[in-house]
C-alpha positions as a Markdown table, in Angstrom:
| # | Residue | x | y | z |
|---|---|---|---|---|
| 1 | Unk | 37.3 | -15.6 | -18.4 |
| 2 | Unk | 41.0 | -14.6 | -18.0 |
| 3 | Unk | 42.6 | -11.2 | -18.2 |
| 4 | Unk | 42.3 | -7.8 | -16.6 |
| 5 | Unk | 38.3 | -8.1 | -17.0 |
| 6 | Unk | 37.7 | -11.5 | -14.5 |
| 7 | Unk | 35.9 | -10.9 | -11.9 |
| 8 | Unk | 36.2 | -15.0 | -10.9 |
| 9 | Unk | 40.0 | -15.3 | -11.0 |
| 10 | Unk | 42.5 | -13.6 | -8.9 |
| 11 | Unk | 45.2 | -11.9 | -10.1 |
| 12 | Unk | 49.1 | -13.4 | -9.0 |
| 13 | Unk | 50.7 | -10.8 | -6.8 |
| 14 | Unk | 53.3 | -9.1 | -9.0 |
| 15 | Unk | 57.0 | -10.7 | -7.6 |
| 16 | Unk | 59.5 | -8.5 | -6.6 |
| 17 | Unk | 63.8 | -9.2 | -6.4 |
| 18 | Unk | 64.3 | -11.3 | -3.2 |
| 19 | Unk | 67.3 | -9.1 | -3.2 |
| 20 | Unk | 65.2 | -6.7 | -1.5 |
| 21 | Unk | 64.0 | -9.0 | 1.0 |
| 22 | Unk | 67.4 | -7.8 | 3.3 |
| 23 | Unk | 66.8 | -4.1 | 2.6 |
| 24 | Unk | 64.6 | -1.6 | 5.2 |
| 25 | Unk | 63.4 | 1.6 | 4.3 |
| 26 | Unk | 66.1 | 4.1 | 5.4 |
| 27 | Unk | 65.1 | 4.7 | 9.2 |
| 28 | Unk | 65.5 | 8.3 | 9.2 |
| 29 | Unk | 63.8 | 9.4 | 6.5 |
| 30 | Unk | 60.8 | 6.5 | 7.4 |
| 31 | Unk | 60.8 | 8.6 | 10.9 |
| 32 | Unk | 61.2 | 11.8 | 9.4 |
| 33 | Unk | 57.9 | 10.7 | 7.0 |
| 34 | Unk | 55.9 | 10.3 | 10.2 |
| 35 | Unk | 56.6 | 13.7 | 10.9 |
| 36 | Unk | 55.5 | 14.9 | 8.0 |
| 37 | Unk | 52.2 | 12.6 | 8.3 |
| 38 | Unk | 51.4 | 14.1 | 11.9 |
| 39 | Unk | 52.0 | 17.6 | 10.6 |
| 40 | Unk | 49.5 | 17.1 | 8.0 |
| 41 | Unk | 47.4 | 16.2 | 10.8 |
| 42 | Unk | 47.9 | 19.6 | 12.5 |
| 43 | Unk | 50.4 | 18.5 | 15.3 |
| 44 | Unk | 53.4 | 20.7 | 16.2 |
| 45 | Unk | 56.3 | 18.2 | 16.4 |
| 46 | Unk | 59.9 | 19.4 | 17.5 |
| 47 | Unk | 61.9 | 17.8 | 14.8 |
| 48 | Unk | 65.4 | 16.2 | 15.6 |
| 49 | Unk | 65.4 | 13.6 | 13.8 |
| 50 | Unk | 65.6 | 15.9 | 10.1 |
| 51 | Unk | 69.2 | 15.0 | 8.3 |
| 52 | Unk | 69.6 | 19.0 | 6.9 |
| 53 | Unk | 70.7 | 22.3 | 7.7 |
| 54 | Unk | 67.7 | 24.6 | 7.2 |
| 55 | Unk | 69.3 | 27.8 | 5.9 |
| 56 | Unk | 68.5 | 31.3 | 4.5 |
| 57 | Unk | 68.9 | 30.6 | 1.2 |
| 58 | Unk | 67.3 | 33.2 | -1.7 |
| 59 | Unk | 65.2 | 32.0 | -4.1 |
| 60 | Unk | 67.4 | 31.5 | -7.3 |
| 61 | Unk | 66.8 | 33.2 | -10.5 |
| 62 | Unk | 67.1 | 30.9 | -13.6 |
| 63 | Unk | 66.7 | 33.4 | -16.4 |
| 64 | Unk | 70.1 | 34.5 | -17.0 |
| 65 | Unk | 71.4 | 30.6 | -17.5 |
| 66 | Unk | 70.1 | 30.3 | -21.2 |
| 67 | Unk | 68.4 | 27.7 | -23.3 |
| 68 | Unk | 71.4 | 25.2 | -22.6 |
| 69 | Unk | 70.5 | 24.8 | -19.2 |
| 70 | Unk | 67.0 | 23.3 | -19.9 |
| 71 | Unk | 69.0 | 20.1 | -21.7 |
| 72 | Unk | 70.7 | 17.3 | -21.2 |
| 73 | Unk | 74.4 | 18.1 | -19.9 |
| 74 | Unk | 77.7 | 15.9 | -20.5 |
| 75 | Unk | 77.4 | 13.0 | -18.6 |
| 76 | Unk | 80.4 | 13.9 | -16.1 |
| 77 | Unk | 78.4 | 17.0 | -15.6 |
| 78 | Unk | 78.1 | 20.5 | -16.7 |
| 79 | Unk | 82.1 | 21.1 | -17.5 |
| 80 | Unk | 82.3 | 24.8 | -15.7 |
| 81 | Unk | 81.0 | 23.6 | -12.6 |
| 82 | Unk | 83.4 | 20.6 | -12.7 |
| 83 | Unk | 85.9 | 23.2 | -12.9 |
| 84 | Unk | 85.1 | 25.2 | -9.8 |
| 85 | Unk | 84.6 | 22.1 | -7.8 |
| 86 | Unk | 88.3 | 20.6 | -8.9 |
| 87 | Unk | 89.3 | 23.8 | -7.5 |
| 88 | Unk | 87.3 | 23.7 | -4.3 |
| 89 | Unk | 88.4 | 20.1 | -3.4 |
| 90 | Unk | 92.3 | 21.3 | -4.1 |
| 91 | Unk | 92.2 | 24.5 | -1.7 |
| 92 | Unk | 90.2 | 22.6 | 0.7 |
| 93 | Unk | 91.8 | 19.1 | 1.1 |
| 94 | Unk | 94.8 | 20.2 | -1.2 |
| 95 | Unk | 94.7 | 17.3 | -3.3 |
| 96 | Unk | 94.7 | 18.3 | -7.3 |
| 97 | Unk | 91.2 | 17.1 | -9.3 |
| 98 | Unk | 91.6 | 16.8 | -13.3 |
| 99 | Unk | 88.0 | 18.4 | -14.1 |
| 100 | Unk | 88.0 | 16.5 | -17.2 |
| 101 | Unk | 89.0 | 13.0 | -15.7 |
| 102 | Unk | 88.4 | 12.7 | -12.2 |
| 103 | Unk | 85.6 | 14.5 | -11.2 |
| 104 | Unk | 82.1 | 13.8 | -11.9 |
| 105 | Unk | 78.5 | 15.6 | -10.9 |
| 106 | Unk | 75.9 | 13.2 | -9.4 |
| 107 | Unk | 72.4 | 13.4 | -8.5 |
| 108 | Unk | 73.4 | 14.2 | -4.4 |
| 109 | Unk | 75.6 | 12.3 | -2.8 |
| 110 | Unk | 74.1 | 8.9 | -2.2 |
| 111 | Unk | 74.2 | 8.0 | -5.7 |
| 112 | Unk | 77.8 | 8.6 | -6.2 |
| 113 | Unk | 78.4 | 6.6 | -3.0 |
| 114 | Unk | 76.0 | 3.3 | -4.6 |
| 115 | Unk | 77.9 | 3.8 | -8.3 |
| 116 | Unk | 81.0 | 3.7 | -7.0 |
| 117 | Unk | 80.2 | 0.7 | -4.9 |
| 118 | Unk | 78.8 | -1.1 | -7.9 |
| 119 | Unk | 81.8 | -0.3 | -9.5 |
| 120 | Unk | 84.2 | -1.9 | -6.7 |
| 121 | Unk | 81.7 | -4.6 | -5.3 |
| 122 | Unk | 81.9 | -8.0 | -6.6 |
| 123 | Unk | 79.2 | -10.5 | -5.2 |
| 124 | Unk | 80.4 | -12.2 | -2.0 |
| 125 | Unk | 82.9 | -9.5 | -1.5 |
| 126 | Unk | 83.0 | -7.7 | 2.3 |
| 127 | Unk | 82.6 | -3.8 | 2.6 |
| 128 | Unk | 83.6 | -2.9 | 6.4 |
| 129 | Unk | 81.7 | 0.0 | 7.7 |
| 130 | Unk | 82.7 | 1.5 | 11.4 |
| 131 | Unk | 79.5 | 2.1 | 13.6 |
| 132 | Unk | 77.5 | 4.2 | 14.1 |
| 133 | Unk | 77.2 | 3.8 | 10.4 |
| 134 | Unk | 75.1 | 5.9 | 8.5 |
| 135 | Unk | 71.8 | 4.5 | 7.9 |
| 136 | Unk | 72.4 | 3.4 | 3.6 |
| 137 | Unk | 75.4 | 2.1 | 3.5 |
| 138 | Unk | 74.5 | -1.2 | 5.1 |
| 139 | Unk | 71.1 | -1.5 | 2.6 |
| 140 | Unk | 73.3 | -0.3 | -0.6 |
| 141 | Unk | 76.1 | -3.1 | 0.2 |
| 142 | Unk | 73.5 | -5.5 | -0.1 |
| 143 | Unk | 72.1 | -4.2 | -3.3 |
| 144 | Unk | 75.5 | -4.6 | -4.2 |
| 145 | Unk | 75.1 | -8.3 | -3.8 |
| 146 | Unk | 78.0 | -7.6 | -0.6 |
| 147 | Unk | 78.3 | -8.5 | 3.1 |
| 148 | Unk | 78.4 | -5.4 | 5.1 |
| 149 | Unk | 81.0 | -6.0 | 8.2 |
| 150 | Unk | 80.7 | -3.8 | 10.9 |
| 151 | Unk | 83.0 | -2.1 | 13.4 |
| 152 | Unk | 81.1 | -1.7 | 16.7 |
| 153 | Unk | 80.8 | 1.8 | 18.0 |
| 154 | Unk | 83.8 | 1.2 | 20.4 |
| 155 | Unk | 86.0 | -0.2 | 18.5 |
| 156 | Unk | 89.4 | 0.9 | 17.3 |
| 157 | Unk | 90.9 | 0.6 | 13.7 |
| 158 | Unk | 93.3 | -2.2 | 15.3 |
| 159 | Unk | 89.7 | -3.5 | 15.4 |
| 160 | Unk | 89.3 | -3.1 | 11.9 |
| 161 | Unk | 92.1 | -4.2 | 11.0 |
| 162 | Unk | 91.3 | -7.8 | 12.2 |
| 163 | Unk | 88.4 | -7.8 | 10.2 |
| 164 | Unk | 89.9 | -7.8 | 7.0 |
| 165 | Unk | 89.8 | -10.8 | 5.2 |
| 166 | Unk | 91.1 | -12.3 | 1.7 |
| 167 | Unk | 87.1 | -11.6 | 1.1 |
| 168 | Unk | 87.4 | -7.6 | 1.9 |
| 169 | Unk | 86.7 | -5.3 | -0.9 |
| 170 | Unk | 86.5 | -1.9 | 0.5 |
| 171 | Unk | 86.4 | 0.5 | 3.9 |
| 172 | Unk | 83.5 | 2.8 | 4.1 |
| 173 | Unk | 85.1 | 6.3 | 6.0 |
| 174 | Unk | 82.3 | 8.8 | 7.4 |
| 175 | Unk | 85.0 | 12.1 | 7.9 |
| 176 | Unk | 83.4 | 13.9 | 9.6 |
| 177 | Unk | 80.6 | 11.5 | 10.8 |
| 178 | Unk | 77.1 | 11.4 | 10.4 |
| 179 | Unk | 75.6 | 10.9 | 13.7 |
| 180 | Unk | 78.4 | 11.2 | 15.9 |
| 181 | Unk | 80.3 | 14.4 | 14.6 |
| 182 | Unk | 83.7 | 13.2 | 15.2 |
| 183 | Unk | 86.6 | 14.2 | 12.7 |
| 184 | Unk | 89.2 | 11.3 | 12.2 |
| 185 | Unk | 92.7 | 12.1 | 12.9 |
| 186 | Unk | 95.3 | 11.6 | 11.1 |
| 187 | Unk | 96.9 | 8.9 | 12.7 |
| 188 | Unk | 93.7 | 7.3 | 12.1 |
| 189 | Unk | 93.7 | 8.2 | 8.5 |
| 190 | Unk | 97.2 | 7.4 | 7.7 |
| 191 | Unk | 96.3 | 4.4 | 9.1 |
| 192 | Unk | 93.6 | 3.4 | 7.1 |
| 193 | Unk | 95.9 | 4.2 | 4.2 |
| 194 | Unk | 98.5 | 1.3 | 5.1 |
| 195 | Unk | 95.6 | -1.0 | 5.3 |
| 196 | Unk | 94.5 | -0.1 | 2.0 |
| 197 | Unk | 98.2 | -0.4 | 0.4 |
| 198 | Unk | 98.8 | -4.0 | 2.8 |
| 199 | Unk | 95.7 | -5.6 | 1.6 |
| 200 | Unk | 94.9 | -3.9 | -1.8 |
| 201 | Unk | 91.4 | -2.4 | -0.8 |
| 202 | Unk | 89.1 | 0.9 | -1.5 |
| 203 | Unk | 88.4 | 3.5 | 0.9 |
| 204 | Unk | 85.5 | 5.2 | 0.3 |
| 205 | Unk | 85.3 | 8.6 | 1.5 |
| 206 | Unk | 82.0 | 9.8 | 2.9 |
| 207 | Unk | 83.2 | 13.5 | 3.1 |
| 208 | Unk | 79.6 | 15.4 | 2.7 |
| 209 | Unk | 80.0 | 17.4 | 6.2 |
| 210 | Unk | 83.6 | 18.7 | 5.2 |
| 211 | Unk | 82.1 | 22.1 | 5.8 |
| 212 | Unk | 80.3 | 21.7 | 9.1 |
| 213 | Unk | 83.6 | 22.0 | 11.3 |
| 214 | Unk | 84.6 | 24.7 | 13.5 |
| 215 | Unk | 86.9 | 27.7 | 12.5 |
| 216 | Unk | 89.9 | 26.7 | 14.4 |
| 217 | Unk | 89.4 | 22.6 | 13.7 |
| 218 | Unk | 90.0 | 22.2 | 9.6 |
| 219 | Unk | 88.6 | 18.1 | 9.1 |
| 220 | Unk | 91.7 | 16.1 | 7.7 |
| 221 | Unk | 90.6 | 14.5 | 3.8 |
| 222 | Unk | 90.9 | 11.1 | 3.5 |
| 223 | Unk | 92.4 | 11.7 | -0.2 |
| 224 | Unk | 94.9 | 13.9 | 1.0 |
| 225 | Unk | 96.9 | 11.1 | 2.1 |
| 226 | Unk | 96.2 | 9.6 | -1.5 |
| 227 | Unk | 97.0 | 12.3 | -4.0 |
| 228 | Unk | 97.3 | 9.9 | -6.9 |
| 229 | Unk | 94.2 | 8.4 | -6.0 |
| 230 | Unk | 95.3 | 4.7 | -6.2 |
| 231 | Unk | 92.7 | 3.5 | -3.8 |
| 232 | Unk | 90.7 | 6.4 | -2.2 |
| 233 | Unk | 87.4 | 7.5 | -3.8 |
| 234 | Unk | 85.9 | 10.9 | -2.1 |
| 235 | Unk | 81.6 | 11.3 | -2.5 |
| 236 | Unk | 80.6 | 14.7 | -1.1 |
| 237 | Unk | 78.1 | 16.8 | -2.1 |
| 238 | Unk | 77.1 | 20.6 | -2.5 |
| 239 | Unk | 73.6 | 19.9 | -1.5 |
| 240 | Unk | 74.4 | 18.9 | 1.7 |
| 241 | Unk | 77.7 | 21.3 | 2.7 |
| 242 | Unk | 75.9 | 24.3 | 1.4 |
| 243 | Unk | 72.9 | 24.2 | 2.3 |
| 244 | Unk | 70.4 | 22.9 | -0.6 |
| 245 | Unk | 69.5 | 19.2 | 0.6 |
| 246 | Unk | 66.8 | 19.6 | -2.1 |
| 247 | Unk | 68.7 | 20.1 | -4.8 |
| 248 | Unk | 70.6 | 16.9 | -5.0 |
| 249 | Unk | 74.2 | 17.8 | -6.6 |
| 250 | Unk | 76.6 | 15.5 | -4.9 |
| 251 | Unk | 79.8 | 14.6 | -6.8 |
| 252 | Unk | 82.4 | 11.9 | -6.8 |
| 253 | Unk | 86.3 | 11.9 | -7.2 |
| 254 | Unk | 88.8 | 9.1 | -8.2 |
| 255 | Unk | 91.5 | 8.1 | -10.7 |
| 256 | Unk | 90.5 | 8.4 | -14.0 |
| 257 | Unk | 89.8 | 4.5 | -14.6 |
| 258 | Unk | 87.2 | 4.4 | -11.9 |
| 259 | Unk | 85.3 | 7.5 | -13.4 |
| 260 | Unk | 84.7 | 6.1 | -16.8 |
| 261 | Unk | 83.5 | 3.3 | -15.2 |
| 262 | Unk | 81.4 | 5.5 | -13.0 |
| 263 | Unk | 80.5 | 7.5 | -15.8 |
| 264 | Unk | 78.7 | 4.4 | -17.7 |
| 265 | Unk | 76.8 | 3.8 | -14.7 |
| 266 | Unk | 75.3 | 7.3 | -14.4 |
| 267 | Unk | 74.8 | 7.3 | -18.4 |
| 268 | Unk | 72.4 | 4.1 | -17.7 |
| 269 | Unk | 70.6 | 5.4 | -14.4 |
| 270 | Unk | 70.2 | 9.1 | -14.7 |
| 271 | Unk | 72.2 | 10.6 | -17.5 |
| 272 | Unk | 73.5 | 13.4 | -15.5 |
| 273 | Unk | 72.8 | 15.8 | -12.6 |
| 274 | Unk | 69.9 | 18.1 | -12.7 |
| 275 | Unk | 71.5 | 20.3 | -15.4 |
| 276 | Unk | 70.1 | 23.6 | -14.6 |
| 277 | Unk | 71.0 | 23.6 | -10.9 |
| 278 | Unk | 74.6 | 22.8 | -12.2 |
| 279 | Unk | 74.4 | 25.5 | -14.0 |
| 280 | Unk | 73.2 | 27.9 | -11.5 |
| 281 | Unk | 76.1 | 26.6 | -9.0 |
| 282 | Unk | 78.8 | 26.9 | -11.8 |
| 283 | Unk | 78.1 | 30.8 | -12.3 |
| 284 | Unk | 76.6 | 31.1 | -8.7 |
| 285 | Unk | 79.5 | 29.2 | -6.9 |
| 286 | Unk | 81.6 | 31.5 | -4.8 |
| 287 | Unk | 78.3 | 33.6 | -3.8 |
| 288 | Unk | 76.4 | 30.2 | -2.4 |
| 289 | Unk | 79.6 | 29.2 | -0.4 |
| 290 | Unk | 80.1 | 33.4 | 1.2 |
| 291 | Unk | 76.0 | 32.9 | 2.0 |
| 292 | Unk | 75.9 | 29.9 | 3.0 |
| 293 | Unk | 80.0 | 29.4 | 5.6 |
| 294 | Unk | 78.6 | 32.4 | 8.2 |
| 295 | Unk | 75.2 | 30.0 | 8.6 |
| 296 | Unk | 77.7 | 26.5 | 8.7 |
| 297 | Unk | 79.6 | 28.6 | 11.4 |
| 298 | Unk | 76.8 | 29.3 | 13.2 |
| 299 | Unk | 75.2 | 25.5 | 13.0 |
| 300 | Unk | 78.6 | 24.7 | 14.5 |
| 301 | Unk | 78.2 | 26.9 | 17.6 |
| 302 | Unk | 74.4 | 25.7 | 18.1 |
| 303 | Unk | 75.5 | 21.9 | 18.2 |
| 304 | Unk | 78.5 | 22.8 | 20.9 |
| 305 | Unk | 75.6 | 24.3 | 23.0 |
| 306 | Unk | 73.1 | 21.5 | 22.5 |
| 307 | Unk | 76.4 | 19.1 | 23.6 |
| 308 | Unk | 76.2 | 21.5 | 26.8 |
| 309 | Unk | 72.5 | 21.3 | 27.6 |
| 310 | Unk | 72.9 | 17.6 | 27.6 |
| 311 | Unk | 75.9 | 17.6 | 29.9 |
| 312 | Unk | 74.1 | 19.8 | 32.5 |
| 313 | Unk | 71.1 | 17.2 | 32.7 |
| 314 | Unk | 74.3 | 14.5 | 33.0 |
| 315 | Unk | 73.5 | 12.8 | 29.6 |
| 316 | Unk | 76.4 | 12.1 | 27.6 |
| 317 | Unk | 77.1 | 12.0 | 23.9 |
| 318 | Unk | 79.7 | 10.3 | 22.2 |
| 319 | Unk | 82.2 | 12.8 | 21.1 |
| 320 | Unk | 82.7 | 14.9 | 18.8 |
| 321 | Unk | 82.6 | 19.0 | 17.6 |
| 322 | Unk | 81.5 | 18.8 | 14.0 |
| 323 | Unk | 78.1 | 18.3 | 11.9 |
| 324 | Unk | 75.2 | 19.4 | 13.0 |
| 325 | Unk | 74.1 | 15.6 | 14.8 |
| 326 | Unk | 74.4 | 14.4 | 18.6 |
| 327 | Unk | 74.7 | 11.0 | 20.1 |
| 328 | Unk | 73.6 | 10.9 | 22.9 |
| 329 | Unk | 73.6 | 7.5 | 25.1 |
| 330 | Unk | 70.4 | 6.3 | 26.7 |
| 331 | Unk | 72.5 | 5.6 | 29.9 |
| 332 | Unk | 70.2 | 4.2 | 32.3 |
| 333 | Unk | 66.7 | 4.2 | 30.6 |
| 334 | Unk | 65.2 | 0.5 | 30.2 |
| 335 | Unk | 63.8 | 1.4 | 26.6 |
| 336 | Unk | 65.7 | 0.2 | 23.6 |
| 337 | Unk | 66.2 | 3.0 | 21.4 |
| 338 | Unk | 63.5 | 2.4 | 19.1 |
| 339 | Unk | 61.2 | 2.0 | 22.1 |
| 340 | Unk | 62.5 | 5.3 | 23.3 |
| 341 | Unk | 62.0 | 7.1 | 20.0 |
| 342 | Unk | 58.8 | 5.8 | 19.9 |
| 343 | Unk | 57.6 | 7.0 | 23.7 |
| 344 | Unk | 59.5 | 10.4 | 22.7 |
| 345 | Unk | 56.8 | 11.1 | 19.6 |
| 346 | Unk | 54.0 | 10.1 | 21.4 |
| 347 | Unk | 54.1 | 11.6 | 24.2 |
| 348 | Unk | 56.2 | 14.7 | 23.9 |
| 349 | Unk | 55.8 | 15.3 | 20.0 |
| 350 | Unk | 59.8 | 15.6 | 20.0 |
| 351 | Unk | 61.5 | 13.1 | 17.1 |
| 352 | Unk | 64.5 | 11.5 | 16.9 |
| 353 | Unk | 66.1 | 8.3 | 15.3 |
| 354 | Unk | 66.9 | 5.7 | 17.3 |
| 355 | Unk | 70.2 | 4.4 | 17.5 |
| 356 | Unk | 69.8 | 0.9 | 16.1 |
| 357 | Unk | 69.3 | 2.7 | 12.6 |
| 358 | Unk | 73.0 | 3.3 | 12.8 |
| 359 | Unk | 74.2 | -0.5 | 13.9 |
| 360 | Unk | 73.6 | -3.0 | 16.1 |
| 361 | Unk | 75.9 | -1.8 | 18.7 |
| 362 | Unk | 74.3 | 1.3 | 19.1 |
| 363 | Unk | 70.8 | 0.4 | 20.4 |
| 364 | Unk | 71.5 | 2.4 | 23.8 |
| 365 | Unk | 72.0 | 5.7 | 21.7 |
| 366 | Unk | 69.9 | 8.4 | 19.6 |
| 367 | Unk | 71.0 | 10.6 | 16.9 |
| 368 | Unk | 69.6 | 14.2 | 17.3 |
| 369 | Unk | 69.5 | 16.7 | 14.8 |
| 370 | Unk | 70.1 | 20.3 | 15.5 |
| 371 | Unk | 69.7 | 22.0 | 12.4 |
| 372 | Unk | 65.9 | 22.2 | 11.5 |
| 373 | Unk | 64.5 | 23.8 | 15.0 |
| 374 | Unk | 65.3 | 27.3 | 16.5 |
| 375 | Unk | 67.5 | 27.2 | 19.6 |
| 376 | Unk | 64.1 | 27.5 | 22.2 |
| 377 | Unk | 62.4 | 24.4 | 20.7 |
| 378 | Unk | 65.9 | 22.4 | 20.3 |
| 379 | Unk | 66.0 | 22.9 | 24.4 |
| 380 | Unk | 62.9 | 22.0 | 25.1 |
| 381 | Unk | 63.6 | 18.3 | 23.0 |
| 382 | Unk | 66.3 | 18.0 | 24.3 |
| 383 | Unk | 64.9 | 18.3 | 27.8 |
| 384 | Unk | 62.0 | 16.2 | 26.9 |
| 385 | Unk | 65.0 | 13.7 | 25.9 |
| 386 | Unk | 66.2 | 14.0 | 29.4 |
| 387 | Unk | 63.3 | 14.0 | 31.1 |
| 388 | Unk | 62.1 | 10.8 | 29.2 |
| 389 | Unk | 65.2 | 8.7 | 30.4 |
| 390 | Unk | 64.9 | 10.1 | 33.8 |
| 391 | Unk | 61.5 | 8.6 | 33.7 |
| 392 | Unk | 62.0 | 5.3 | 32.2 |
| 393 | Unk | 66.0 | 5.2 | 33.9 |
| 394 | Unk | 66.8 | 2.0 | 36.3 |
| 395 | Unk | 68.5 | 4.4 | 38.8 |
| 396 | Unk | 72.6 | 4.4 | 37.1 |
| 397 | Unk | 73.9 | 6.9 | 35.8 |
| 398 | Unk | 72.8 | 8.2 | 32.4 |
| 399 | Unk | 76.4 | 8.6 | 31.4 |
| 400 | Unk | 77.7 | 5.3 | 32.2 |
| 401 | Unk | 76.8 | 3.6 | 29.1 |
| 402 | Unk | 79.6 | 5.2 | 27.1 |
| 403 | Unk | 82.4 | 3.3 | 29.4 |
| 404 | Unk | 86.3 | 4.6 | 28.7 |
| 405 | Unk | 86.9 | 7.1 | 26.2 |
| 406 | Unk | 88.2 | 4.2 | 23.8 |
| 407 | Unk | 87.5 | 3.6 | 20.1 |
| 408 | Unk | 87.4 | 5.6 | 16.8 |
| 409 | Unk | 85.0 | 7.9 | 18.2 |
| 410 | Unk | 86.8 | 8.6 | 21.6 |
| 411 | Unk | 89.9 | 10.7 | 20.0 |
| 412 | Unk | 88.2 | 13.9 | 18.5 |
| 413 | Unk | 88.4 | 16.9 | 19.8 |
């Protein structure tokens, strides 16, 4: 007897893409799924390792949008809200976005960063990615059927620059960076351009912390160097700069060849964007961003305080003024960082992700999260944090780890 019904045959395992045989789960969100496990279980975790901004953010009301926002949208996204972004990006980076050409609404950011590099990416092609890299873009070049090359956390774009090969697609740019909240300058930036122009390649813009800067410190575009667009493509996302990680609106912008490309993609994966929350964010746009900037402002502050606590227990972060992430080095604790992480949630209830998640090089390093505690419990991990390489340290100094102030991470301020 064969079938569904045998009892005296086995089923095969069902066979899955040895494409994702190189692929991990994304290492903060598996950490930040523990969490959520022990939680469930009644333990009270302090939570550092949570990639959001927890905001007060009112409930919204849906009523007034009208029938059109329970249906399908155009597949570039809902047109007015395409509008007021194309307008955002120009006051903010003051590059000008056609809203019917070069702008198009995603489903949060990380999808418009994977279209676009299925859209670029042939197989066998290189993407280089400066480390600490943030914890997908390694896993979607791969999906792309690309070699990821990475930058260590040290090095310099002269660095980078001898990495490019004949074989060398694209440069992902974090600006400003997820985990180490530097802001590129725009030296840097400028370049990154000549690169691009010298050895025809893409730079991918990773721009979805353009808000979290301080007042006095604006964050340099990578496309404002680019206002044609030839060869820079910017992913951001409203979710994440204002507030509403949930939602998942992201957008991306390019040249107008790119986005019809782009456009198919999203036509064959998703459609389009959740179309009522477009909606709400087209005719609620400018009241999000005047709740939501005092609350950025604020985030800011917290994480230059959080960079003090560290630096009075002598444990030093790589720098950087912007997000709402730390890096801190592991200086002279024995424990790799996922041992570390580990020890931390056990026996302190405090999470974090370790630094390997964001490179090889970065093993002696953890990202911490500022924004999803109150100032009180984000001392007392942070302590814990201390207190654990104190513990487990080989008697150096916690700070020496970080060596000279050399690399692209060394020049932000």
């Amino acid at each position: 007897m064969t079938g569904r019904g045998a009892t005296a045959t086995a089923l095969a395992p069902l066979r899955h893409s040895t494409l994702l045989d190189d692929v991990s789960q994304a290492a903060s969100i598996k950490q930040n799924n523990r969490v959520y496990e022990l939680k469930a279980a009644g333990a009270d975790v302090i939570t550092l390792s949570l990639g959001e901004a927890l905001f007060d953010i009112p409930m919204p009301t849906l009523d007034e949008l009208g029938p059109d926002a329970h249906r399908y949208s155009h597949s570039l996204g809902v047109q007015l809200l395409r509008e007021k972004l194309a307008k955002y990006h120009e006051q903010t980076s003051g590059t000008p976005v056609d809203p019917d050409g070069e702008i198009m609404v995603t489903a949060g950011s990380k999808s418009a960063l994977y279209m676009t590099l299925l859209a670029l990416v042939e197989p066998g092609q290189e993407v280089i990615v400066p480390e600490p890299m943030w914890v997908s873009y390694h896993d979607q070049v791969r999906l792309c059927r690309g070699v990821p090359v990475a930058v260590p956390w040290d090095g310099t774009v002269e660095d980078l620059a001898a990495l490019i090969t004949p074989r060398t697609r694209a440069v992902i740019v974090n600006n400003p960076h997820n985990p180490t909240g530097r802001r590129m300058s725009a030296a840097e930036l400028l370049r990154l351009h000549e690169l691009a122009d010298e050895h025809g390649l893409a730079l991918i813009a990773d721009e979805v912390y353009s808000e979290f800067v301080p007042d006095d410190a604006p964050c340099a575009g990578t496309g404002t160097f680019d206002p044609g667009k030839e060869h820079t493509i910017v992913c951001n996302s409203m979710s994440k700069n204002f507030g509403i990680s949930g939602w998942r609106i992201g957008y991306v912008i390019a040249e107008r060849q790119l986005i019809s490309q782009l456009m198919k993609l999203q036509q064959h994966m998703i459609t389009c964007a959740p179309t009522i929350l477009c909606h709400y964010l087209a005719e609620n746009f400018e009241t999000v961003l005047a709740r939501t900037r005092p609350q950025i402002r604020r985030m800011v502050g917290l994480r230059a305080r959080m960079a003090e606590a560290f630096a009075a227990r002598g444990v030093a972060c790589l720098p950087g003024d912007s997000t709402f992430y730390l890096f801190p080095s592991l200086g002279s604790s024995r424990l790799s960082s996922t041992e570390f992480a580990d020890e931390l949630l056990r026996r302190y209830r405090v999470s974090v992700v370790a630094g390997l998640a964001y490179g090889q090089s970065c093993d002696r390093f953890l990202r911490v999260s500022v924004g999803a505690e109150p100032e009180d419990r984000l001392l007392r991990g942070i302590h814990a944090i201390c207190d654990l390489i104190e513990e487990t340290g080989t008697g150096l100094d916690a700070g020496t780890a970080l060596g000279p102030g050399t690399g692209l991470g060394a020049d932000r301020r």
